[in-house]
PDB file of N, CA, C and O in Angstrom:
ATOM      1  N   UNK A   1      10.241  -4.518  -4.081  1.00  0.00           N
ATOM      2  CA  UNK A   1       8.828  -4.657  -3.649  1.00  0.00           C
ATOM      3  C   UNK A   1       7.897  -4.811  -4.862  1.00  0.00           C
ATOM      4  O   UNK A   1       8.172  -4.221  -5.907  1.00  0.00           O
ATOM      5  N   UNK A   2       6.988  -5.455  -4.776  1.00  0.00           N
ATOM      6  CA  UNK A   2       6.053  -5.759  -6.017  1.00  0.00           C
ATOM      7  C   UNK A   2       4.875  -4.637  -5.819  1.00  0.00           C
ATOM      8  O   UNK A   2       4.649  -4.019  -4.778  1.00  0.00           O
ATOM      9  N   UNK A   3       4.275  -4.536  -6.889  1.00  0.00           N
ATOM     10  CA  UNK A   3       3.315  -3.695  -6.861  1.00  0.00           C
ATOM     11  C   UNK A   3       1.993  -3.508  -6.037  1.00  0.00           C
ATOM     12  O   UNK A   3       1.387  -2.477  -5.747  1.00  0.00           O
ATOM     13  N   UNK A   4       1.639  -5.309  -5.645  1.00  0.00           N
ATOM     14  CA  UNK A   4       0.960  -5.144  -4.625  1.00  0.00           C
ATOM     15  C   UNK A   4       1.376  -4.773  -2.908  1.00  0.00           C
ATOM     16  O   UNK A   4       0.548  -4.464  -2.051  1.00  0.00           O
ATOM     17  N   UNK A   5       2.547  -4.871  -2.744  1.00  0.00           N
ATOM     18  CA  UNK A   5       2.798  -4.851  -1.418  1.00  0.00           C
ATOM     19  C   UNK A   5       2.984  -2.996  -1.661  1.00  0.00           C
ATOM     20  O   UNK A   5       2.538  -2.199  -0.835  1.00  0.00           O
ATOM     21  N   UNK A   6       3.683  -2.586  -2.878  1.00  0.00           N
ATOM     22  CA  UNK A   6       3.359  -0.503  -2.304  1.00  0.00           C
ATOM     23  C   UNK A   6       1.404  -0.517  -2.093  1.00  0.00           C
ATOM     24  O   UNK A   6       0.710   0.214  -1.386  1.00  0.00           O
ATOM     25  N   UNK A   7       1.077  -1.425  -2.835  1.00  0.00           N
ATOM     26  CA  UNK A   7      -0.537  -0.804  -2.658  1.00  0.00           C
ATOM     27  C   UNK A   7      -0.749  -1.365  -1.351  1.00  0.00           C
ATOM     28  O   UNK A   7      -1.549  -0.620  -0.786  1.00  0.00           O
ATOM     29  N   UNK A   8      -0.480  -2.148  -0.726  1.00  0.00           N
ATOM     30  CA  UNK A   8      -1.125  -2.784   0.649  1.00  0.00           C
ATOM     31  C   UNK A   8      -0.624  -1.366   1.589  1.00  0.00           C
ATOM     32  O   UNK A   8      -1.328  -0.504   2.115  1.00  0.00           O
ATOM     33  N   UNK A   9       0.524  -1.482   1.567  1.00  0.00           N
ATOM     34  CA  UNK A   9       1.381  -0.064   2.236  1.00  0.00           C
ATOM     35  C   UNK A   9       0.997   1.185   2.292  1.00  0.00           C
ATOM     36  O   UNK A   9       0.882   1.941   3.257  1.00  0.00           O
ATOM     37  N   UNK A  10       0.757   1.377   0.875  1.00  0.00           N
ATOM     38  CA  UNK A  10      -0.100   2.748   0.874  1.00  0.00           C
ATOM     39  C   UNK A  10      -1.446   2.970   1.280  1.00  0.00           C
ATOM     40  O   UNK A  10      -1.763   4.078   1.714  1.00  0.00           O
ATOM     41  N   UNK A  11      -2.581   1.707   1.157  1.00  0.00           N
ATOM     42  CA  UNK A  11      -3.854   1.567   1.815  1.00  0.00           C
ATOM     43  C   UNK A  11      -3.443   1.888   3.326  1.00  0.00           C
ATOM     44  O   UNK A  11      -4.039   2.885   3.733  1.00  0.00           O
ATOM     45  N   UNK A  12      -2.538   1.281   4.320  1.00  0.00           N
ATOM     46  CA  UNK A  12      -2.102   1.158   5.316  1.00  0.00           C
ATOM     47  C   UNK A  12      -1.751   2.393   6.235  1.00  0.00           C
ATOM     48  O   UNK A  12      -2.003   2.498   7.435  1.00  0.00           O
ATOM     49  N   UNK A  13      -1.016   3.452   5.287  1.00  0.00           N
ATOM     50  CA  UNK A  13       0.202   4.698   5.401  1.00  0.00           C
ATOM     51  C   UNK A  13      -1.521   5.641   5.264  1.00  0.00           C
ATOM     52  O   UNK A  13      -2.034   6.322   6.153  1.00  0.00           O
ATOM     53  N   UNK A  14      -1.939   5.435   4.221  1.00  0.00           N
ATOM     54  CA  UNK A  14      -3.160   6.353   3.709  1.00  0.00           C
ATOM     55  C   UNK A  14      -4.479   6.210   3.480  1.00  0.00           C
ATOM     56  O   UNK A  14      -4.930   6.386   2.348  1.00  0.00           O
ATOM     57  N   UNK A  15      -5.355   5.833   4.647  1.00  0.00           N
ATOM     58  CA  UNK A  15      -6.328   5.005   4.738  1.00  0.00           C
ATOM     59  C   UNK A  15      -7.449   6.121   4.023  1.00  0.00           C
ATOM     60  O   UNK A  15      -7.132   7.304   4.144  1.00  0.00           O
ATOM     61  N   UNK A  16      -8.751   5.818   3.278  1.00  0.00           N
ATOM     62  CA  UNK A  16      -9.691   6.731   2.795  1.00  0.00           C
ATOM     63  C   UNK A  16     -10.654   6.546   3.287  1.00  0.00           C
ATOM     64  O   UNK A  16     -11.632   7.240   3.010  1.00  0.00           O
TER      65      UNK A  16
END
């Protein structure tokens, strides 16, 4: 996985 798709994922998983 590239670095943007953990950040899309994690925005996704862990919304603020």
């Amino acid at each position: 996985m590239e670095r943007k798709e953990i950040l899309a994922t994690s925005n996704l998983r862990i919304p603020r």
